[in-house]
C-alpha positions as CSV (number, residue, x, y, z in Angstrom):
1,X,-22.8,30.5,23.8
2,X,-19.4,31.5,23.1
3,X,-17.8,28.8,25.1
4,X,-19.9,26.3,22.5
5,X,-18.8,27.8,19.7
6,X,-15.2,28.1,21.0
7,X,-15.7,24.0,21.4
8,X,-17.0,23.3,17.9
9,X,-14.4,25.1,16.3
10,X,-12.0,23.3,17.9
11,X,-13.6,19.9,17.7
12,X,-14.4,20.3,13.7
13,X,-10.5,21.4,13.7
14,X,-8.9,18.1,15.1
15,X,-11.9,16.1,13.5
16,X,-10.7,17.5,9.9
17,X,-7.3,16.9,10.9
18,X,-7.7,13.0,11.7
19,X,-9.9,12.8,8.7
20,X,-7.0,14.0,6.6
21,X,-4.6,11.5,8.9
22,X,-7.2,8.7,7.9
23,X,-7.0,9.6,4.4
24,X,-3.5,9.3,4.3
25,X,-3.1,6.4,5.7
26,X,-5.5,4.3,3.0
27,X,-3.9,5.8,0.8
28,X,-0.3,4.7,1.9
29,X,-1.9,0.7,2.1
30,X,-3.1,1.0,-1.2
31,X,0.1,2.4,-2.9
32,X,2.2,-0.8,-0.6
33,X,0.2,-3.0,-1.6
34,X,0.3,-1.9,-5.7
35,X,4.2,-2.4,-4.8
36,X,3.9,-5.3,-3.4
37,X,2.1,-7.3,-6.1
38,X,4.3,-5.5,-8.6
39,X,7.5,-6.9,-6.8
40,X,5.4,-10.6,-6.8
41,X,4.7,-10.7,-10.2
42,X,8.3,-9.9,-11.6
43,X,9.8,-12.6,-8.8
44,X,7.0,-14.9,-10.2
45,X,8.4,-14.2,-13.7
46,X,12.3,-14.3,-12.9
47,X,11.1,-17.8,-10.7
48,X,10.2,-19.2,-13.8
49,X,12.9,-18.4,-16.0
50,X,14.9,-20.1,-13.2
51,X,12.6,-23.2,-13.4
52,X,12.8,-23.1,-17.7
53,X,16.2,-22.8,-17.2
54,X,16.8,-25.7,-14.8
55,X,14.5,-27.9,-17.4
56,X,16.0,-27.2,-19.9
57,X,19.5,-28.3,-18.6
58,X,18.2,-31.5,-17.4
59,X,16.8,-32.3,-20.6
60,X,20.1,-31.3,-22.4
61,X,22.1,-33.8,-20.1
């Protein structure tokens, strides 16, 4: 009995522990990929100042 004990302890401590590596790791694809639309919206935005810019010359010339 104390053997089974012994091996739940230790199997509800590592389970707890890759539960908690689990967690971390959604969490760290959530936050990358918040960044990453971030960063595609403002090169979306700068791309079209370019692209206003460039119009705007060629109408000009």
């Amino acid at each position: 009995m104390n053997n089974l004990i012994l091996f739940l302890n230790a199997f509800l401590s590592y389970f707890l522990l890759f539960a908690l590596v689990v967690v971390l790791v959604i969490i760290a694809c959530l936050i990358g990929i918040k960044w990453r639309k971030s960063k595609n919206q403002k090169l979306a935005a700068a791309g079209e100042m370019i692209v206003e810019q460039t119009a705007t010359d060629s109408e000009n010339e």
